[in-house]
Structure formats: structure tokens, C-alpha cells
C-alpha positions as CSV (number, residue, x, y, z in Angstrom):
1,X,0.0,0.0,0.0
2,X,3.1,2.6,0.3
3,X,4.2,2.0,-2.4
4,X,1.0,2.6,-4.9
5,X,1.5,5.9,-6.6
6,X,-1.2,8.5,-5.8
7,X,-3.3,10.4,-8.2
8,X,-4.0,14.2,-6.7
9,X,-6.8,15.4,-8.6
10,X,-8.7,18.2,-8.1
11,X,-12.4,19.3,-7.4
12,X,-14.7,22.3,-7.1
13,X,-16.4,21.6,-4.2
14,X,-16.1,20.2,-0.5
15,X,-19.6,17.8,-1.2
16,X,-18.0,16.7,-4.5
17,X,-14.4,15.5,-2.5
18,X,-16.9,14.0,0.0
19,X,-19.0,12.1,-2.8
20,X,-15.8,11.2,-5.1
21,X,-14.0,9.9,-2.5
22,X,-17.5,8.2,-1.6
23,X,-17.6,6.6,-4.8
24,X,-14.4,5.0,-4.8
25,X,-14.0,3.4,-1.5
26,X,-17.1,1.5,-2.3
27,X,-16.0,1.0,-5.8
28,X,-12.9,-0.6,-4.4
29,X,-15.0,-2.7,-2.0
30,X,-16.9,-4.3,-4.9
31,X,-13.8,-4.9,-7.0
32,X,-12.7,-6.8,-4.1
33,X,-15.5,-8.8,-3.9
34,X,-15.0,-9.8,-7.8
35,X,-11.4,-10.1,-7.4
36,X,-12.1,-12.6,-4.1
37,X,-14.7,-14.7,-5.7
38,X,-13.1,-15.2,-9.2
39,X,-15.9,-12.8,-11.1
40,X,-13.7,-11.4,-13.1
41,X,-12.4,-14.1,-14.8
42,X,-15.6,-14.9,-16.1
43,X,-15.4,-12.9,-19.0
44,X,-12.2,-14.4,-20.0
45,X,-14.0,-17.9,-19.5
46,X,-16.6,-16.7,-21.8
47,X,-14.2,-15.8,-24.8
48,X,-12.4,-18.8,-24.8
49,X,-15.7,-20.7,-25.0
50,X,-17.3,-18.7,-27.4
51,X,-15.0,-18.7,-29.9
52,X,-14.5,-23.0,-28.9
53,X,-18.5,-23.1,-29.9
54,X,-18.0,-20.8,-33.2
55,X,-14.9,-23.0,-34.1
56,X,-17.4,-26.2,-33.8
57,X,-20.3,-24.5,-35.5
58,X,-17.7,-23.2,-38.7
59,X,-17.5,-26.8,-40.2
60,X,-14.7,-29.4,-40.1
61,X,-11.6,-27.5,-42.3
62,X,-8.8,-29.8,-41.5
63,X,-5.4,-27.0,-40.3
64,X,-7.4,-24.1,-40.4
65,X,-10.0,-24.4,-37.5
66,X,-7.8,-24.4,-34.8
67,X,-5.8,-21.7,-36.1
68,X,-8.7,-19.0,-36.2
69,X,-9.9,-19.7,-33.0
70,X,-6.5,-19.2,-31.7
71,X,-6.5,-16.2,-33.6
72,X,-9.6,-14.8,-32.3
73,X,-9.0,-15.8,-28.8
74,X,-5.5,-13.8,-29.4
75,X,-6.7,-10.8,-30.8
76,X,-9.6,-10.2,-27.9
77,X,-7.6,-11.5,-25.2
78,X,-5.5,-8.4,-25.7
79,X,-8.0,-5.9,-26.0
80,X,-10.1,-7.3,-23.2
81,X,-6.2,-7.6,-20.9
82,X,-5.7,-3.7,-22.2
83,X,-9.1,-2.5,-21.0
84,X,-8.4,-4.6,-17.6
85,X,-5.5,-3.1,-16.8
86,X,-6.0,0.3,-17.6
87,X,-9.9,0.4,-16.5
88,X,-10.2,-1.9,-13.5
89,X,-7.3,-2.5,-11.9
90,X,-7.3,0.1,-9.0
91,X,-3.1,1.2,-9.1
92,X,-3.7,5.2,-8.3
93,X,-3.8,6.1,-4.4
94,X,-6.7,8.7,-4.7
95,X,-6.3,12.2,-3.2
96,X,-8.3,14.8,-3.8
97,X,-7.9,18.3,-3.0
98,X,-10.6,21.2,-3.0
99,X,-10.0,24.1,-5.6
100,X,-9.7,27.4,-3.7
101,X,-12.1,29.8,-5.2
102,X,-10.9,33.4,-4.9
103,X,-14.8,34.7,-3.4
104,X,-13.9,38.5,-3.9
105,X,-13.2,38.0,-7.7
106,X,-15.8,35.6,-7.8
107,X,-18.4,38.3,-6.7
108,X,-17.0,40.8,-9.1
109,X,-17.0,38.6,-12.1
110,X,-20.9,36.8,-11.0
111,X,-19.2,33.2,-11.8
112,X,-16.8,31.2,-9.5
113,X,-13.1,31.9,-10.2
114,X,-10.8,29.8,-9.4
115,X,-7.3,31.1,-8.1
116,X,-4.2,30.1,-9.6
117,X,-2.3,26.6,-8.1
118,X,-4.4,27.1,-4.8
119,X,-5.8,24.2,-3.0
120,X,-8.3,25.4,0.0
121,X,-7.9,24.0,3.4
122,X,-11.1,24.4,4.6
123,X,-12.9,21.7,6.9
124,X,-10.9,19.1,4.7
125,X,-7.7,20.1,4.9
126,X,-5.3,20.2,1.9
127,X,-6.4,17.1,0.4
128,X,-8.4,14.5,1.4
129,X,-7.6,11.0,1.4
130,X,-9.4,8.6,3.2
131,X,-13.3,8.2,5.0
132,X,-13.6,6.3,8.3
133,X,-9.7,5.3,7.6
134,X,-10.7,3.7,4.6
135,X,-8.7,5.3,1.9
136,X,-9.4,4.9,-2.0
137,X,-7.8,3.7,-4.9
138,X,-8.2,4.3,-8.8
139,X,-7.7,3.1,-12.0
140,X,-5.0,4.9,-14.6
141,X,-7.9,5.8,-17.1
142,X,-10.7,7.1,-14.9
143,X,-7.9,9.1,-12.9
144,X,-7.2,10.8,-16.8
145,X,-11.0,11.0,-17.2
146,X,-11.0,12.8,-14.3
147,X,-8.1,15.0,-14.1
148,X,-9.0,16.0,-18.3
149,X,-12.7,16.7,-17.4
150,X,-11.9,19.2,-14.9
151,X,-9.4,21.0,-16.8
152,X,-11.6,21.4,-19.4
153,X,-14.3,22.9,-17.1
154,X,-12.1,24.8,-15.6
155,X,-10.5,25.9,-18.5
156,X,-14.3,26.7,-20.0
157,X,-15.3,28.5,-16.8
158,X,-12.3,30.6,-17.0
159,X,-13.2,32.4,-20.6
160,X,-16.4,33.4,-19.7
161,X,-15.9,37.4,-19.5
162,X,-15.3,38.4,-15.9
163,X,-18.0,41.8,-16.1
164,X,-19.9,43.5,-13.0
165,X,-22.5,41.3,-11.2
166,X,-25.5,43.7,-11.3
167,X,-27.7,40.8,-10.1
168,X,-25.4,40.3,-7.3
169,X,-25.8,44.3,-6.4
170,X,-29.5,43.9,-6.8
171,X,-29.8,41.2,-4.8
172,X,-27.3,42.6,-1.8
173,X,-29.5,45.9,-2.1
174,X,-32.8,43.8,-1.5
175,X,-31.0,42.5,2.1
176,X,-31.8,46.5,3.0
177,X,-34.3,47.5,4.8
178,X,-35.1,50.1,7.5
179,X,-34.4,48.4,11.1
180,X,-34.4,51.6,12.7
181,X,-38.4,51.8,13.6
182,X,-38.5,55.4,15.0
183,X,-37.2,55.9,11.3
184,X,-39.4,54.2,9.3
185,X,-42.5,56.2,11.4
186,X,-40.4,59.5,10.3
187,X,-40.4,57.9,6.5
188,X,-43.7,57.6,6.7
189,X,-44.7,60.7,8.3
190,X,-42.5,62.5,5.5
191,X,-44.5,60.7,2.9
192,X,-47.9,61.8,4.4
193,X,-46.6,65.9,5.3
194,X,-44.6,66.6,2.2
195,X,-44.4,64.2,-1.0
196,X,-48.3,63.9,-0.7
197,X,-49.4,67.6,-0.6
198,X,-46.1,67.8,-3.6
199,X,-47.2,65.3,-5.4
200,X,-51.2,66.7,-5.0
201,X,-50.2,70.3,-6.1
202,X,-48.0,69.3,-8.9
203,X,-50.9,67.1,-10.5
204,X,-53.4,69.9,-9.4
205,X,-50.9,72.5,-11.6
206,X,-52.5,69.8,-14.8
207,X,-49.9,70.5,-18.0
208,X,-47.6,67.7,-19.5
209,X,-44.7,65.9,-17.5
210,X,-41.8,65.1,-19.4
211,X,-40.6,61.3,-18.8
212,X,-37.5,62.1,-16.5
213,X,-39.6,64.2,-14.6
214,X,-42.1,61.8,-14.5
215,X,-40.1,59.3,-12.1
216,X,-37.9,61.7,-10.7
217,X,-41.4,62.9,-8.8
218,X,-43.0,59.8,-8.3
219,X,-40.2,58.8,-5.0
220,X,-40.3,60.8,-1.6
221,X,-36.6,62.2,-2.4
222,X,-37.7,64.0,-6.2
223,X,-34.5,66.4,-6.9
224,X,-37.5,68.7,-8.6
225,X,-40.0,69.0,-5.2
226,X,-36.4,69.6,-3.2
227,X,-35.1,72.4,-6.0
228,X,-38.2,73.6,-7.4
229,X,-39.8,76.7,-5.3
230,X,-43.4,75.7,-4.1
231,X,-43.4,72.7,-3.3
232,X,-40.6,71.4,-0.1
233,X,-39.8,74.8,0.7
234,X,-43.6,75.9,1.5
235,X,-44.6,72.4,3.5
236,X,-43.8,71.8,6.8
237,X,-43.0,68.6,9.4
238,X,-46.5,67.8,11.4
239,X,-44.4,67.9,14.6
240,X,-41.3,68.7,16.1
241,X,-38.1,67.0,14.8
242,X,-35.3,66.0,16.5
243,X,-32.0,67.4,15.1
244,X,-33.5,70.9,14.1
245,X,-33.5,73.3,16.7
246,X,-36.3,76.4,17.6
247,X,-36.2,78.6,15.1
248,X,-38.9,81.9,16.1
249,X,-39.1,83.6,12.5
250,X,-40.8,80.1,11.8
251,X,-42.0,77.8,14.9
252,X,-43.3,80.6,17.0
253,X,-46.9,80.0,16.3
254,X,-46.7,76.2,16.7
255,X,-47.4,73.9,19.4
256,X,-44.8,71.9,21.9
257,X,-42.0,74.2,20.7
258,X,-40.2,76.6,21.9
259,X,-36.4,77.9,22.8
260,X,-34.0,75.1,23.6
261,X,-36.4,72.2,22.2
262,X,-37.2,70.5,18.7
263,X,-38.2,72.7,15.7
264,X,-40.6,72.0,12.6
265,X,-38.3,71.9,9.8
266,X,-39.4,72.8,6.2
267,X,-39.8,69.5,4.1
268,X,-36.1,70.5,2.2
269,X,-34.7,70.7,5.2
270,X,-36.0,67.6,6.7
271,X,-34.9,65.7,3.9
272,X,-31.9,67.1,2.9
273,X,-29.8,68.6,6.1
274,X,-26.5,67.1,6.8
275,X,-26.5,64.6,9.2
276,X,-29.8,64.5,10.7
277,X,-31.8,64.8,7.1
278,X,-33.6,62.0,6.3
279,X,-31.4,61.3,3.6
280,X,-28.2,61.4,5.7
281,X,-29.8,58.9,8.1
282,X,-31.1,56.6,5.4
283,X,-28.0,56.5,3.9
284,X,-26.4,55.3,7.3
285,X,-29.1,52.3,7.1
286,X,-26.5,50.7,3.9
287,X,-23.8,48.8,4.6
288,X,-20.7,50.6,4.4
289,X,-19.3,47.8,2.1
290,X,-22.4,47.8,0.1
291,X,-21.7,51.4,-0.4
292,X,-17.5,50.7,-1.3
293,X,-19.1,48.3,-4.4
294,X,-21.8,50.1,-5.5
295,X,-19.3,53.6,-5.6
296,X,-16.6,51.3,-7.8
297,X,-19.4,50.6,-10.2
298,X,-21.4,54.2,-10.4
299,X,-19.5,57.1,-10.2
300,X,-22.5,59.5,-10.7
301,X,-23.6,62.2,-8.3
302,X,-27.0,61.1,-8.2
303,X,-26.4,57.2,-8.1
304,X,-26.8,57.1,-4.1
305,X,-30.3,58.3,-4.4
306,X,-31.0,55.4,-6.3
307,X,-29.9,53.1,-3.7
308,X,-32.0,54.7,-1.1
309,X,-34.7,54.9,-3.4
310,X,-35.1,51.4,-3.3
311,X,-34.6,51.5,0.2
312,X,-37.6,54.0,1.2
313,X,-39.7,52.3,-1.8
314,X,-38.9,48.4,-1.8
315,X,-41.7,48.1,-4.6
316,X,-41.5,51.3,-5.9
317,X,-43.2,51.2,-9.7
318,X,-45.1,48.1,-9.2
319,X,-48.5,49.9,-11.1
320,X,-46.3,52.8,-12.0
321,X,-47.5,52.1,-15.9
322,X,-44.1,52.2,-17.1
323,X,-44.8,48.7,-18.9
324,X,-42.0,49.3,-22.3
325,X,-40.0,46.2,-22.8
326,X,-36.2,45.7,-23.1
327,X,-37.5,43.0,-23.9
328,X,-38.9,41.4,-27.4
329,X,-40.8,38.2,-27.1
330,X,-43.5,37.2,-29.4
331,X,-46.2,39.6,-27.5
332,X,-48.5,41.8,-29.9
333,X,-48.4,39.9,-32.8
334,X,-52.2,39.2,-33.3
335,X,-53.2,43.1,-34.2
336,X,-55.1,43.3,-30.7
337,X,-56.0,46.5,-29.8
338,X,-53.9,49.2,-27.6
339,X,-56.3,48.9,-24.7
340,X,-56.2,44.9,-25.3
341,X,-52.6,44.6,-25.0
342,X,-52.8,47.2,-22.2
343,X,-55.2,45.3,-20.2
344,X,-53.1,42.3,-20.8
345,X,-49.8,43.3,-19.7
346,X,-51.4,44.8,-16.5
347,X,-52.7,41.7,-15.7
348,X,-49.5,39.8,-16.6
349,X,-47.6,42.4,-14.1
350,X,-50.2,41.5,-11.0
351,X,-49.9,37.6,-11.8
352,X,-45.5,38.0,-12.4
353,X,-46.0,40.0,-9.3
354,X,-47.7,37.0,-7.5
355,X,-45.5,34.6,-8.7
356,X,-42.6,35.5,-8.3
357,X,-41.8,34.9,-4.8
358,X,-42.5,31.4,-4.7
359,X,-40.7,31.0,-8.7
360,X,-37.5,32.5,-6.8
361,X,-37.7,30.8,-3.5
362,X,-37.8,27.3,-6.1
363,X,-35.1,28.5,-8.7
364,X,-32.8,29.5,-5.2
365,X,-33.0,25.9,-3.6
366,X,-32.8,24.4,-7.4
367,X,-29.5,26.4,-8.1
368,X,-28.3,25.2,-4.6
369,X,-29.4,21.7,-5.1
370,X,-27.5,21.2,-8.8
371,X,-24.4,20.9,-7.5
372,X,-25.2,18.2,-5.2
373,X,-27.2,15.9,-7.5
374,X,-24.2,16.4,-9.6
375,X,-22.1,15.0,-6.8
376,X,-24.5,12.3,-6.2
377,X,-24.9,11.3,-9.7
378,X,-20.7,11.2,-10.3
379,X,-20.3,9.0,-7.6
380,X,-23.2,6.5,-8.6
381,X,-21.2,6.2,-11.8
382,X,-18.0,5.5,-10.2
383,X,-19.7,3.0,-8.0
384,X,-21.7,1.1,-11.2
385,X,-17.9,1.2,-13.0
386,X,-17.1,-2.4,-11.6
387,X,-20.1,-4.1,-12.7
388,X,-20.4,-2.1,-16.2
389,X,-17.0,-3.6,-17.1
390,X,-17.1,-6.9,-16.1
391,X,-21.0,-7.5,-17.9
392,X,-19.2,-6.1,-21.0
393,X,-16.6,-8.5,-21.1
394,X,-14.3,-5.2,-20.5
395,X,-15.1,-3.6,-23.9
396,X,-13.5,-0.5,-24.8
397,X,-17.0,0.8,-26.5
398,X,-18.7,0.5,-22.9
399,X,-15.9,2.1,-21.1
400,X,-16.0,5.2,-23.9
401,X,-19.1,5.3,-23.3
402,X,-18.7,6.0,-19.7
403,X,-16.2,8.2,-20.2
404,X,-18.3,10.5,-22.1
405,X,-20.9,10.4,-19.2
406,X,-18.9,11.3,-16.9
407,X,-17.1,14.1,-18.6
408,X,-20.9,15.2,-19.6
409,X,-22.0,15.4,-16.0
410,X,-18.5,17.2,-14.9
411,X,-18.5,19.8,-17.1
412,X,-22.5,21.1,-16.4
413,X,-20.3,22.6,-13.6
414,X,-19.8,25.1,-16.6
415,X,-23.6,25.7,-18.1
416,X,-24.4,26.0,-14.2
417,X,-21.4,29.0,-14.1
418,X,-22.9,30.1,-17.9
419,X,-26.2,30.9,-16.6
420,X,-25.2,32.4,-13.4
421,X,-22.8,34.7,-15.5
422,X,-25.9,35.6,-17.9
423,X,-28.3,35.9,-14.8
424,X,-25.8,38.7,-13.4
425,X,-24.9,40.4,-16.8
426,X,-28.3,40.6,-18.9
427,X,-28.4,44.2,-17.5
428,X,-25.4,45.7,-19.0
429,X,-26.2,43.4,-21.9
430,X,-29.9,44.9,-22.3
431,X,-30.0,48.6,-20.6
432,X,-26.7,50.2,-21.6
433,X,-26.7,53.4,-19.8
434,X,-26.2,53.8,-15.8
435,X,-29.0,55.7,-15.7
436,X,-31.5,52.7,-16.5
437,X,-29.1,50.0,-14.7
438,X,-30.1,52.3,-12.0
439,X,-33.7,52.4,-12.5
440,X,-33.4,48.6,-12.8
441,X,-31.8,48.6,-9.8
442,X,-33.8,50.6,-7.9
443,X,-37.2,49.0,-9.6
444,X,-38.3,52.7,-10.3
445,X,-39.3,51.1,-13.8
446,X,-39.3,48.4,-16.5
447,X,-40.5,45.8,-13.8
448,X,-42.6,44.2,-16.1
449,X,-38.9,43.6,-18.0
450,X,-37.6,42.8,-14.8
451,X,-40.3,39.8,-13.5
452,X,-39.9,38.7,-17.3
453,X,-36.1,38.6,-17.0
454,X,-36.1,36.6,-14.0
455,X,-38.1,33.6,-15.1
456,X,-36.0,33.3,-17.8
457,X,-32.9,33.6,-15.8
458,X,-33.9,31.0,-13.5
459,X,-35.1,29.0,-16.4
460,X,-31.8,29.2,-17.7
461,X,-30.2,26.4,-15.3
462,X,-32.4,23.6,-16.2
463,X,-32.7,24.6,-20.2
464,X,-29.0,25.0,-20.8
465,X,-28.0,21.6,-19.2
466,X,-30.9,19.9,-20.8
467,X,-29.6,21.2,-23.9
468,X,-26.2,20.3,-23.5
469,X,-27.2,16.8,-23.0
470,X,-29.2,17.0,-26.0
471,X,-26.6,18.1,-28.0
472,X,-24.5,15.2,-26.8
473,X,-27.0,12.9,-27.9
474,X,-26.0,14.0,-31.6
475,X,-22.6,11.9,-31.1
476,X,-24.5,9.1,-30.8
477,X,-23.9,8.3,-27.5
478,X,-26.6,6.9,-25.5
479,X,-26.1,8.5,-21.5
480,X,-27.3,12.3,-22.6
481,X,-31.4,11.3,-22.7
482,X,-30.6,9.2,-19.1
483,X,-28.5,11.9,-18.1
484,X,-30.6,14.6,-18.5
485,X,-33.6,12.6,-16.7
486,X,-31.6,12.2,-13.9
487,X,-30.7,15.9,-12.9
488,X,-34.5,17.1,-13.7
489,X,-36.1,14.1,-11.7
490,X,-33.3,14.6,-8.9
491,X,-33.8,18.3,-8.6
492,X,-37.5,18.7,-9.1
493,X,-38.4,17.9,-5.6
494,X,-36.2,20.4,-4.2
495,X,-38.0,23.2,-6.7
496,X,-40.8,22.2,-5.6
497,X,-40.0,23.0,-1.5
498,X,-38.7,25.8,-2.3
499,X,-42.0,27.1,-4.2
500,X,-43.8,26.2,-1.6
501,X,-42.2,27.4,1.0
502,X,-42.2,31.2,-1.1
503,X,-45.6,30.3,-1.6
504,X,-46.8,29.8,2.5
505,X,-44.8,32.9,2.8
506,X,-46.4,35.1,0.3
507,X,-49.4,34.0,1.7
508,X,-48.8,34.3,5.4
509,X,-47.6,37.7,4.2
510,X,-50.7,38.7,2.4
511,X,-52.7,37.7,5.5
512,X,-50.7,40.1,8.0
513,X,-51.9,42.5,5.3
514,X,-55.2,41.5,5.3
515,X,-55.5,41.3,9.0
């Protein structure tokens, strides 16, 4: 056993060591088993009376019988030796060590990337080598297969672009919320004493609002009620306000005021003084971090008060009309009318809007899920290996054919890093200026694009394997239809929780609503 040379191969995950390793302890086990019992020289039985019985059945040619069944047993005794030795015989100590994934890059580029000749130590350690103090051996090929497949992958992974992970930003700027609750009353009581009698007056002044205009006013921080005279500068807080002090010229008429206490603040000043404004204090509410990643992507002026936007207004938009698609599906192609189409689309927003909890909550335990199946699957394989060879009479054609499902299920690592690179990328891809990544960001409009984008995004992880192993099936080899039946069936429950689970929570939500 000191003496066996080892095979240190490499994978992308702790559950996938665990599994691997898994796989080929009990893969040794049943070798054993063969070796002990004399199973594996059945198939060597079976040629040499095979090709006795074709001899007999071939007729009676005196000096030339004998010689072809020589010949035959000659020719396939190598082949099926070759395939033993290189397929079944277990030389290759296993140890296998963890790729060390570099998780600030990894965020910045939205797929996993790898860094250079680094193994992680992690709960594992450097490598692992044996479970329970059994420790694992492996053939020469399947230690290529192996070693090849995840170069490739990793190889494949690497050249996808490394671009900003706007998903990733969304999705960090989502975790945000108010905790302070003596500020969320003041949010609200801001809402109520100045953008409503703002927003009332403008509407009440009728004329045409030009589209910038239109969502800069339709948030609680509008640059044109704070700058435009008439509308913050002539409404007032309801009460006094910590942070601003007395001031006669303007509080001396109002109640619970006076020298030394709490002031009423004009609605500008409320929102906008340093420090104790409500937008100083909101912006305290975001992670510091958060606010070091967002500042290396958006350099503009205004790009903060699109974070807090979405922080004040966490479904800002949701009937704000704004329905024009990024977009282009095959919508409006049967000459309905305007109001039609209209009609539709709104009721397409409410149901996305419904559904999209529970669709996200699924797609989230499904993209965590994949990986394990994967793990799962891989080590069934390596487990069946044994058996598969020795029913085959160790034929090269089966253990091709192994090899190709294995490298199949390996290198879905990649359409799994393919769709979450596309996932955090289609908006730079589809809303090329900052101003509507904002927006996007934010949800101040195009949320109609925005429920669309994520069902296909989530879609994406099933539909791009299920391709892939589709696309195999061209090659002739039969393991892409089992293949691809196998990670949908073994995934599907977990979806399935998970939409559940998003739907008992919408639900419970909507009661506490209700109630």
C-alpha cells in the first residue's frame, strides 16, 4: 500500500471531494468482492468458450479451425487484458484536494473563479484521502478522465468574461431594509406631510410631464420638489423634529415648541440637512461595504439616491405604468388592440408580481441543489464502473461510453457558471446606460422587464444543461437522454419546496396585510 503511486486530482467543491471519495471506496469494495470470488475471470471464460463453440459451429476444415480460434482468442484476449489493466485494476492512491475559489473575484465577475495553483484548506484540509480510515484507490484511465474533465471545465469556466455582477448588487441591495423603527415612522410621516401635498399640487398644476420628470417625482426624495420653489420649501413637518432646533421667525406660532427644544423643519430641510436629514440617516441604514461596491461601479452624483430609493420604496413602480420592454418576445403579434394589449400586460404584471416569490424561492433551492445531484450522480457512476466492465466483457465501446458520461455530468459545472454569469450580466447586456441600470436597480421602472427577465434567468439552469445533454445525444452516445432525466427528476423535488415554501410565505404575508 506505500508503495501505490497517488493520483491528486482536483475538485470544485467540499460535497464533491466527499462524494468522489464516496464513490471510490465503495467502488474498491466491490472490486474486491469480484477479485475474491473469481468474477472477473468470467469474461475471460466466456471468450475462450465462445470462440471454442464458433470453431465447432464453422465446419470441419482440417489445419485451419484451430488456427482461427487461436486467432480470435489472441486478438480479444489483448484488448479485453488492455481494458483490464487500464480500466479496473485500482493502481492510483486517490487524493483529492478542493479548488480554492478566490470569493472576492468571484463576486466581481458573478461566476466562481478559481485562483491560480491554490488548493483550500477548509474543513478538509489540503487534500483529502481517506473516510472512516478507509482510503481509495483508482484506476489509470478514470484518474485521466477525471483530471481531463476538470481541466476542461475549468479551462471553460475561466473564458467566460469576468463583467460587473449587477444581479449580485440587486440582490445585496434587496437585504436592505429600515431596522431603525423610530425611522421608518419618520419615513412615513414625511411621505404623508410633504411628498403627498407635492405630489397633489403638482398634478393639481395639470400641463404635460416630461418622462425624467415623471419618475424623478413619483419617489419621496424628487431632486424637482427639493429644488423647485413651491413645493418642499412651502410644506412643513406635522411635529417637532429632533436634530433641528427652535427657530422663532418660523415655529413661534406652533405647538410643543419653543427655545431650547425640537423645531418644525421645512420639508427640504427635513430631507436634505447634513447629518440628521432623512437622507443622511437613510444613507447610514447601507452597509458601508455595500456602499465601497456600488461607488466602484457608479461614479455619478445622483447614483446614491438610487440606492436609497429602493430602500424608502422596496416596490416602488409596481402599477407605475411604465410597462415598455427591453424585452422582445413574441407579445402583440395578433393586431389586438392598444387597450387589449394594455389590459393584458397589466394583468401579466399583477400575476408575475404574485408569482414571483414562490418562482424565486424554487429557482434559489434548485440552483443550490444542482451541484449536489451532480455530486450524487458522479459517484453512482464510479460506484456502477465495476459491474459495467465486467458484464461487458471489458469492452473499450462501454468504457467510452462511460467516459463520455462522466465528462458530460462534470462539465454542467460550466452551463451551471454560464447561466449564473448571464443571470448577473443581462443588465449591462440589455439597458446600456447607468442611468436605466439604476432604474433597474432601484425598480423605479421596467418591472414588467424585470419579473420577465427573472423567469428566464432562473429558467436558464435547467434549459442550458438539458440542452447540453441533448446536443450530446447527436454523437451518438446513448447517457445524454438518461443523463438529463436524472438531474431534472433529482432536482424537481427540491424546486418544488422551495415554491412552496415562497408560496406559504407570500401568503402568510398577504394575510398580515389582510388582518
Amino acid at each position: 500500500m506505500g508503495g501505490l503511486l497517488t493520483a491528486p486530482l482536483v475538485v470544485f467543491d467540499y460535497f464533491a471531494n466527499a462524494m468522489t471519495l464516496l464513490g471510490w471506496i465503495i467502488n474498491n469494495a466491490i472490486w474486491n468482492v469480484m477479485v475474491g470470488t473469481g468474477i472477473v475471470a468470467v469474461p475471460f471464460i466466456t471468450l475462450v468458450l465462445s470462440e471454442w463453440f464458433k470453431a465447432r459451429q464453422e465446419g470441419d476444415e482440417a489445419g485451419t479451425k484451430g488456427i482461427l480460434t487461436v486467432n480470435r482468442i489472441e486478438t480479444r484476449l489483448y484488448a479485453m487484458i488492455l481494458a483490464y489493466a487500464f480500466t479496473c485494476l485500482p493502481l492510483l492512491q486517490v487524493q483529492l484536494a478542493t479548488a480554492d475559489v478566490d470569493e472576492s473575484r468571484s463576486l466581481e465577475c458573478g461566476t466562481r473563479q478559481f485562483a491560480s495553483g491554490g488548493w483550500s484548506e477548509g474543513a478538509f484540509g489540503a487534500t483529502e484521502n481517506s473516510i472512516g480510515g478507509q482510503q481509495a484507490r483508482m484506476p489509470l484511465w478514470w484518474a485521466g478522465v477525471h483530471a481531463v474533465s476538470h481541466g476542461v471545465t475549468a479551462a471553460a469556466v475561466h473564458a467566460i468574461p469576468c463583467s460587473t455582477d449587477f444581479e449580485s448588487i440587486r440582490m445585496e441591495l434587496d437585504l436592505h431594509s429600515i431596522e431603525d423603527p423610530g425611522l421608518q415612522q419618520e419615513v412615513g410621516e414625511f411621505q404623508r406631510q410633504c411628498f403627498g401635498p407635492a405630489r397633489n399640487r403638482l398634478l393639481q398644476e395639470g400641463g404635460s410631464i416630461e418622462a425624467n420628470r415623471a419618475m424623478d417625482v413619483d419617489w419621496i426624495g424628487s431632486t424637482y420638489f427639493q429644488t423647485t420653489p413651491g413645493y418642499y420649501d412651502s410644506f412643513y413637518a406635522g411635529r417637532p423634529i429632533t436634530g433641528f432646533p427652535y427657530d422663532a421667525s418660523r415655529d413661534v406660532s406652533r405647538p410643543n415648541t419653543g427655545p431650547g427644544m425640537p423645531g418644525y423643519p421645512s420639508c427640504q430641510e427635513w430631507w436634505s440637512a447634513e447629518s440628521v436629514g432623512l437622507r443622511a440617516r437613510l444613507h447610514d441604514e447601507v452597509s458601508t461595504g455595500f456602499w465601497d461596491d456600488f461607488r466602484s461601479v457608479f461614479t455619478g452624483s445622483d447614483a446614491e439616491d438610487y440606492v436609497i430609493r429602493r430602500l424608502v420604496s422596496p416596490r416602488s413602480g409596481a402599477a407605475s405604468g411604465n410597462l415598455d420592454q427591453a424585452v422582445v418576445g413574441f407579445r402583440g403579434l395578433d393586431g389586438g388592440s392598444s387597450f387589449w394589449d394594455a389590459t393584458v400586460t397589466a394583468g401579466s404584471a399583477i400575476g408575475g408580481t404574485l408569482s414571483i416569490l414562490p418562482f424565486q424561492a424554487g429557482m434559489d433551492m434548485l440552483k443550490q441543489a444542482l451541484p449536489m445531484v451532480q455530486g450524487i450522480l458522479v459517484m453512482a457512476v464510479i460506484i456502477c464502473l465495476p459491474f459495467v466492465m465486467v458484464i461487458s466483457s471489458y469492452s473499450f465501446k462501454v468504457a467510452g461510453m462511460a467516459t463520455f458520461g462522466l465528462f458530460a455530468m462534470w462539465f454542467l459545472t460550466f452551463w451551471w457558471e454560464l447561466a449564473r454569469w448571464i443571470n448577473a450580466n443581462l443588465v449591462d447586456l440589455l439597458y446600456r446606460s447607468d442611468a436605466a441600470k439604476l432604474s433597474w436597480l432601484s425598480a423605479a421602472n421596467n418591472l414588467y422587464d424585470r419579473m420577465v427577465l427573472q423567469f428566464v434567468e432562473g429558467m436558464m439552469f435547467l434549459v442550458l444543461p438539458t440542452l447540453w445533454v441533448a446536443v450530446l445525444g447527436w454523437s451518438g452516445m446513448k447517457v445524454g437522454d438518461s443523463l438529463g432525466r436524472s438531474v431534472t427528476q433529482s432536482t424537481s423535488p427540491s424546486q418544488s419546496a422551495g415554491q412552496k415554501g415562497g408560496s406559504q410565505t407570500q401568503a402568510s404575508g398577504s394575510g398580515g396585510k389582510l388582518g
